[in-house]
C-alpha positions as protocol buffer text, in pm:
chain_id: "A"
residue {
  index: 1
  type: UNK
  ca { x: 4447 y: 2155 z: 4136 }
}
residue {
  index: 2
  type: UNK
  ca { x: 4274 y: 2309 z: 4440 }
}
residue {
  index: 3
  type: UNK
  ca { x: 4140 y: 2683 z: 4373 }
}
residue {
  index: 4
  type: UNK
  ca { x: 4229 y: 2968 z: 4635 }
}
residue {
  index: 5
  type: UNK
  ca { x: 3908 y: 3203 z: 4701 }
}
residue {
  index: 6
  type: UNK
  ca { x: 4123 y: 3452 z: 4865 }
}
residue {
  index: 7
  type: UNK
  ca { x: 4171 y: 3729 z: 4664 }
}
residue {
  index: 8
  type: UNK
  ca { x: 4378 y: 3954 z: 4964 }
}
residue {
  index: 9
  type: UNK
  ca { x: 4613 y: 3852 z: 5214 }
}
residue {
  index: 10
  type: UNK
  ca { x: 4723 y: 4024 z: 5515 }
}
residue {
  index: 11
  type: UNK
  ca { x: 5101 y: 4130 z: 5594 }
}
residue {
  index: 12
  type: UNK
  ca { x: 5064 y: 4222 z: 5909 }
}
residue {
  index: 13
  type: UNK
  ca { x: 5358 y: 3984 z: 6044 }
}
residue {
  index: 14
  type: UNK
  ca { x: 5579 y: 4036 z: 5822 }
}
residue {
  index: 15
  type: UNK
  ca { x: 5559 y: 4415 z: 5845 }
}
residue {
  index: 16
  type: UNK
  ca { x: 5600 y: 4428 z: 6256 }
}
residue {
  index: 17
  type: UNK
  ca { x: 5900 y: 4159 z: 6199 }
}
residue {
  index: 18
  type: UNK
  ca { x: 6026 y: 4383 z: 5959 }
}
residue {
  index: 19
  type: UNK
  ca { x: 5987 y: 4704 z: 6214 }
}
residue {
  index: 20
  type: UNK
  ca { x: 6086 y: 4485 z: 6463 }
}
residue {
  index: 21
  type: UNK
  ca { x: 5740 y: 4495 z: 6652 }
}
residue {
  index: 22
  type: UNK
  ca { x: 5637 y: 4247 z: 6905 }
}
residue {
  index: 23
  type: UNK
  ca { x: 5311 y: 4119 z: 6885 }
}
residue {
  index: 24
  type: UNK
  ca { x: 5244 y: 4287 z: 7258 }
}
residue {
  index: 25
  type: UNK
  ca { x: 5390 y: 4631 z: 7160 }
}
residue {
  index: 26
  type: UNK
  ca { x: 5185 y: 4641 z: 6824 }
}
residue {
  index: 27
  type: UNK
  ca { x: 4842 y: 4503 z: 7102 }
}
residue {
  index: 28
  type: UNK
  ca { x: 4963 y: 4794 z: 7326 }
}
residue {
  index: 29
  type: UNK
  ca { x: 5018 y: 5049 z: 7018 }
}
residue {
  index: 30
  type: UNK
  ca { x: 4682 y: 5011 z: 6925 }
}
residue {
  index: 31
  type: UNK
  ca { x: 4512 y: 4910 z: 7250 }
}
residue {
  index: 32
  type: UNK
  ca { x: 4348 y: 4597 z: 7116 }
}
residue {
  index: 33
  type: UNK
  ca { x: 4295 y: 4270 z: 7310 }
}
residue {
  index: 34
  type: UNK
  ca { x: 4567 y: 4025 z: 7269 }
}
residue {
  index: 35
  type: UNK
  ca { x: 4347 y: 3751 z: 7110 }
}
residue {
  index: 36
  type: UNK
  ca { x: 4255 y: 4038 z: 6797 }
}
residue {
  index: 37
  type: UNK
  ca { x: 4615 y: 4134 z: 6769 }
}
residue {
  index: 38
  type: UNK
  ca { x: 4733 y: 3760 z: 6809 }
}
residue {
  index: 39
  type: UNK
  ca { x: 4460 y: 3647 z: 6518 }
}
residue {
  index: 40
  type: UNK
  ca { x: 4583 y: 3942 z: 6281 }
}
residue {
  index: 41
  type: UNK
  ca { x: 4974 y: 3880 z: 6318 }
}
residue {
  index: 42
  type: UNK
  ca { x: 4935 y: 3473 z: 6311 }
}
residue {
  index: 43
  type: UNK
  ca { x: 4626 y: 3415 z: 6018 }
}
residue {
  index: 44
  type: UNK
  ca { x: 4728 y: 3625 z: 5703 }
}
residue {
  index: 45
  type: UNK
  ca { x: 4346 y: 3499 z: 5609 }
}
residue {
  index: 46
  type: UNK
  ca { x: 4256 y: 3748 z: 5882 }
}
residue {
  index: 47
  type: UNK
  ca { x: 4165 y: 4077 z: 5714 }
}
residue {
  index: 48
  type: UNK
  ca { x: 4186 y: 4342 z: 5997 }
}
residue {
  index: 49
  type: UNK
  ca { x: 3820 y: 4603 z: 5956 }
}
residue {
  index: 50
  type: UNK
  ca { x: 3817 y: 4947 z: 5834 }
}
residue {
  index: 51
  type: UNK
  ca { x: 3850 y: 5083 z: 6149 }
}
residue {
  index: 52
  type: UNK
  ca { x: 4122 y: 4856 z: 6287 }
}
residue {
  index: 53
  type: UNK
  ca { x: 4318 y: 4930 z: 5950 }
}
residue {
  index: 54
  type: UNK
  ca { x: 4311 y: 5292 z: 5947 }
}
residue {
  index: 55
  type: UNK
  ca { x: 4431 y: 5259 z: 6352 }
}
residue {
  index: 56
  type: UNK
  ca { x: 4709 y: 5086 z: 6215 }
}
residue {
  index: 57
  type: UNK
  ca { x: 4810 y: 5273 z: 5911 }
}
residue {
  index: 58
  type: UNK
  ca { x: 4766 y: 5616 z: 6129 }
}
residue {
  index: 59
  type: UNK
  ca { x: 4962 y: 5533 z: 6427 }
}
residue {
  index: 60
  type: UNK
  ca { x: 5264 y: 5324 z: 6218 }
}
residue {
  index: 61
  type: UNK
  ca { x: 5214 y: 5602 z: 5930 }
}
residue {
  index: 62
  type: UNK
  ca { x: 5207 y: 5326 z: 5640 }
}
residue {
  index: 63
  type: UNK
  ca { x: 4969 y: 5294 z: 5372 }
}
residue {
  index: 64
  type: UNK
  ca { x: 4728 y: 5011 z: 5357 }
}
residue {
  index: 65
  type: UNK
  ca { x: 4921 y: 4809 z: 5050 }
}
residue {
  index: 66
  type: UNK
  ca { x: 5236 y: 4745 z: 5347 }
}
residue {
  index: 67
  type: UNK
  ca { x: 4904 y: 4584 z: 5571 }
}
residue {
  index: 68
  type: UNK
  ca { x: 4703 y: 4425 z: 5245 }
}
residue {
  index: 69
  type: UNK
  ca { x: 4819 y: 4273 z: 4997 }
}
residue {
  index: 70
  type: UNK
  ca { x: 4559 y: 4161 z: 4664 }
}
residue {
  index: 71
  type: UNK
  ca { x: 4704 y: 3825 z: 4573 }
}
residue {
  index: 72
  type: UNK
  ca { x: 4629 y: 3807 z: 4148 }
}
residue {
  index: 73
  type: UNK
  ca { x: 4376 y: 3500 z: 4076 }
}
residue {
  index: 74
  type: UNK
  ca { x: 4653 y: 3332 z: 3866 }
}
residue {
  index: 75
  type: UNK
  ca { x: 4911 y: 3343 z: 4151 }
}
residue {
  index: 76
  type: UNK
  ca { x: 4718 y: 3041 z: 4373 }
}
residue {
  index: 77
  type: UNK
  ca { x: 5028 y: 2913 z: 4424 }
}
residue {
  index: 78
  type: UNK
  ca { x: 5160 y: 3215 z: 4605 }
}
residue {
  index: 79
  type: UNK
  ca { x: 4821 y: 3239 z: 4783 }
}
residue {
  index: 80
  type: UNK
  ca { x: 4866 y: 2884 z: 4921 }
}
residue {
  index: 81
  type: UNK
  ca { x: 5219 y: 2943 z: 5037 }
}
residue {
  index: 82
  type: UNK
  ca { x: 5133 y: 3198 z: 5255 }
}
residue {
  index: 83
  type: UNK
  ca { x: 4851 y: 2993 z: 5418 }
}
residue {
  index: 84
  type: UNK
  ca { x: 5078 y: 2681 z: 5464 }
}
residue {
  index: 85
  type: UNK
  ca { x: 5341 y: 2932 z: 5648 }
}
residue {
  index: 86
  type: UNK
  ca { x: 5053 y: 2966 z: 5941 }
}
């Protein structure tokens, strides 16, 4: 059984589906290049900075846990699954 080292995952794709939030709308939201916002919507292994995450969290008014989400070391199996998805 292979260990996951990834204690925290990022949601950002499944919160702008959710919202129904283009990839290019959240880029122009936040004025970010396209490769950052394309790298944070498509790698949950991609953990957005401080600074990017309170840009998000301020201008969609969310709080970080719908962004981040801590994955428990006992649920590798959920921690995989979300890295096979992308």
């Amino acid at each position: 059984m292979q260990t996951c080292r990834m204690p925290v995952v990022n949601r950002l794709k499944e919160f702008l589906t959710e919202k129904g939030i283009s990839v290019y709308r959240f880029r122009l939201d936040l004025d970010m290049s396209q490769t950052t916002a394309y790298k944070l919507v498509n790698n949950p292994k991609q953990i957005p900075s401080g600074e990017v995450l309170g840009k998000i969290c301020d201008y969609y008014s969310v709080p970080v846990q719908k962004i981040i989400e801590w994955i428990p070391p006992l649920d590798n199996e959920k921690a995989s699954e979300l890295t096979e998805e992308n």
